[in-house]
C-alpha positions in Angstrom: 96.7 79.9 92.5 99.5 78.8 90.0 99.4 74.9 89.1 102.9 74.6 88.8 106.0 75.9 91.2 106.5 79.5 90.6 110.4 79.8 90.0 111.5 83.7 89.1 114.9 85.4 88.4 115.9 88.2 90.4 118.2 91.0 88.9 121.1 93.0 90.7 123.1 95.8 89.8 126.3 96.4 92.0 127.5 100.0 92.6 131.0 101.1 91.9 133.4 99.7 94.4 130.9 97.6 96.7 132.0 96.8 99.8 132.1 93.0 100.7 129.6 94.2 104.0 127.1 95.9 101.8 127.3 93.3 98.8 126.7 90.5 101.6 122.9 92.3 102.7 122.4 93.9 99.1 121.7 90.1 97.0 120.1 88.5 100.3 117.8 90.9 101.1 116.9 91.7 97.5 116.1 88.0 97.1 113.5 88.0 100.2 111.8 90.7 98.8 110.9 89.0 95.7 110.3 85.9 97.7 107.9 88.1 100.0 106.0 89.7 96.9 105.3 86.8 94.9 104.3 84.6 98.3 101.8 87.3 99.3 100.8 87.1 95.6 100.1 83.6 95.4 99.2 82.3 98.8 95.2 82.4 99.6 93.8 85.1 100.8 92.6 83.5 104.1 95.5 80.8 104.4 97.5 82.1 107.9 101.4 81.5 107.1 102.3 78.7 109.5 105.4 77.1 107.8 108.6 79.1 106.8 107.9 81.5 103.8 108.8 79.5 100.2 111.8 80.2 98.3 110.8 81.5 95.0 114.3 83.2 93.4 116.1 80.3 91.6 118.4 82.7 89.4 120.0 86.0 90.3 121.7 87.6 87.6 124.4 90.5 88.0 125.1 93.2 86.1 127.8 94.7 85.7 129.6 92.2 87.0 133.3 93.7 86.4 132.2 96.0 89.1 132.9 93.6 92.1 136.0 92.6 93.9 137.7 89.4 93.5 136.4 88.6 97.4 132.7 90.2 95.8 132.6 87.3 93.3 134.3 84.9 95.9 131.0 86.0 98.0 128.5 84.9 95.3 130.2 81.9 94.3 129.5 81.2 98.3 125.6 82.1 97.7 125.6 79.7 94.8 127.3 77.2 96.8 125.0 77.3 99.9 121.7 78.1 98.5 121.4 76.6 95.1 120.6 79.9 93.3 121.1 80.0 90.0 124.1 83.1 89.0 124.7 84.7 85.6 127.2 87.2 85.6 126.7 89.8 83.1 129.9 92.3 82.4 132.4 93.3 80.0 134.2 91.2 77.3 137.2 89.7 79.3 135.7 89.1 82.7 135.8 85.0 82.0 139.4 85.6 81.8 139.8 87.4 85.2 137.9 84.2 86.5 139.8 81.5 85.2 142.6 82.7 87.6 140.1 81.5 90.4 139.9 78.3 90.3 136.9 77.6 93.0 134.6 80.1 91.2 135.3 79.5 87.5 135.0 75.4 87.7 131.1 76.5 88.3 131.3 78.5 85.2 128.7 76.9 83.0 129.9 78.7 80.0 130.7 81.7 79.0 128.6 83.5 76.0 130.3 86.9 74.3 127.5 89.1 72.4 128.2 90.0 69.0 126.7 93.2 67.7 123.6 93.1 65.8 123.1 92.3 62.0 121.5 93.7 59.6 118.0 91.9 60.3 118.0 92.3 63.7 119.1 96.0 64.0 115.5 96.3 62.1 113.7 94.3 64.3 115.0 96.4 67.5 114.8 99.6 65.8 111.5 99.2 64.7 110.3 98.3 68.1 112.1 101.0 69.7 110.2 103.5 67.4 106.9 101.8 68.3 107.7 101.7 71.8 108.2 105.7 71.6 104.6 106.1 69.5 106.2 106.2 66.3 106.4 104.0 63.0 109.6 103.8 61.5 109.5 103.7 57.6 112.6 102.7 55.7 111.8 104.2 52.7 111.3 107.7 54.2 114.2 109.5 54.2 114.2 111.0 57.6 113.8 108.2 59.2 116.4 106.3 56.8 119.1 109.3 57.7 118.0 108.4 61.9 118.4 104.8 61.3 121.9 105.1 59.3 123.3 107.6 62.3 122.2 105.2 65.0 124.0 102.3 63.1 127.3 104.8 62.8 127.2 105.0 66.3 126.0 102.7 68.4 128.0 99.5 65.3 125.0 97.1 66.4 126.0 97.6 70.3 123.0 96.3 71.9 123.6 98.0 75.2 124.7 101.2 74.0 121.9 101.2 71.4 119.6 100.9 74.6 121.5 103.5 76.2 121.0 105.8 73.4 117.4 105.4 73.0 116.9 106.7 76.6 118.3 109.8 75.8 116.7 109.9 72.4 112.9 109.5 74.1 114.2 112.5 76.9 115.0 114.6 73.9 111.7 114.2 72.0 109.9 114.4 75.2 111.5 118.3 76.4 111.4 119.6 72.9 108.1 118.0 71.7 108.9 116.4 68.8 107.2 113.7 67.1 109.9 112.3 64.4 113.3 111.0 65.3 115.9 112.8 62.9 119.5 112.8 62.3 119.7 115.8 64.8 117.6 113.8 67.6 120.1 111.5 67.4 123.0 113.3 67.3 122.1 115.4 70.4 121.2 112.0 71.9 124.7 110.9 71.4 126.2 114.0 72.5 125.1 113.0 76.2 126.5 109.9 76.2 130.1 109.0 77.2 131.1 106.8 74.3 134.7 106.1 71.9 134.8 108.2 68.7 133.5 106.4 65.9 
């Protein structure tokens, strides 16, 4: 049993065009299922639920965000409002803007924080963890790896999210053709099945 209050985020993705119906059962009952999983988790084994179940979700963060309606982000601003959940709206660069024009939901607006792309050092902190998450050691001095590392930075410009995005395809490409190195061609195919600007 946990000594102090368990307090958890809970994560939520909205599909393309979500209705205000389905958005209004989608974040509610997302929330009771993490509630449900971590009471089950740290109640006794014995102890007979009497009271109402505990609220566990203090933050629900969005992804995405750009995705809802003006009404969709009108909703949330209500389930802020009412249930003293935490919100952080993840989306595109510009969506503070569209907000500011509502004036009930942006003077909640803690701040607003714009990511810039990755520098040098930490590019090499993510890469390198991103070939050790794949079984791999990434050596700078090797020349493979160095030509990998230079294409990734061509494309991806320090992009956190779409340097994410490419590493999923990268691991499904070593994984079909059984390789063991990530090259400039890995990558490159990688890339090809992403939907990304020309750079």
């Amino acid at each position: 049993m946990p000594t102090s209050p368990v307090r958890v985020p809970c994560s939520y993705t909205p599909t393309v065009g979500r209705r205000l119906r389905e958005l209004r059962q989608d974040p509610p009952c997302l929330i009771d299922r993490v509630d449900i999983c971590i009471d089950q988790h740290v109640r006794p084994k014995d102890q007979i639920v009497v009271s109402p179940r505990k609220h566990f979700v203090k933050l629900l963060i969005v992804d995405e965000a750009d995705r809802l309606s003006n009404t969709g982000l009108e909703y949330l601003r209500d389930l802020f409002d009412r249930q003293g959940i935490g919100l952080i709206l993840i989306g595109m660069p510009g969506i503070e803007k569209r907000m500011e024009r509502y004036a009930q939901l942006f003077s909640r607006v803690g701040f607003a924080h714009q990511y810039r792309p990755l520098q040098d050092q930490e590019l090499t902190f993510v890469l390198t963890r991103r070939w050790r998450d794949l079984g791999l050691a990434m050596d700078e001095a090797d020349f493979t790896d160095a030509q990998a590392v230079a294409t990734i930075v061509r494309i991806t410009g320090g992009n956190f999210r779409l340097l994410h995005r490419l590493f999923v395809q990268i691991e499904r490409i070593l994984r079909i053709n059984g390789l063991n190195a990530i090259t400039d061609d890995v990558v490159e195919a990688a890339r090809s099945t992403l939907v990304i600007g020309v750079t």
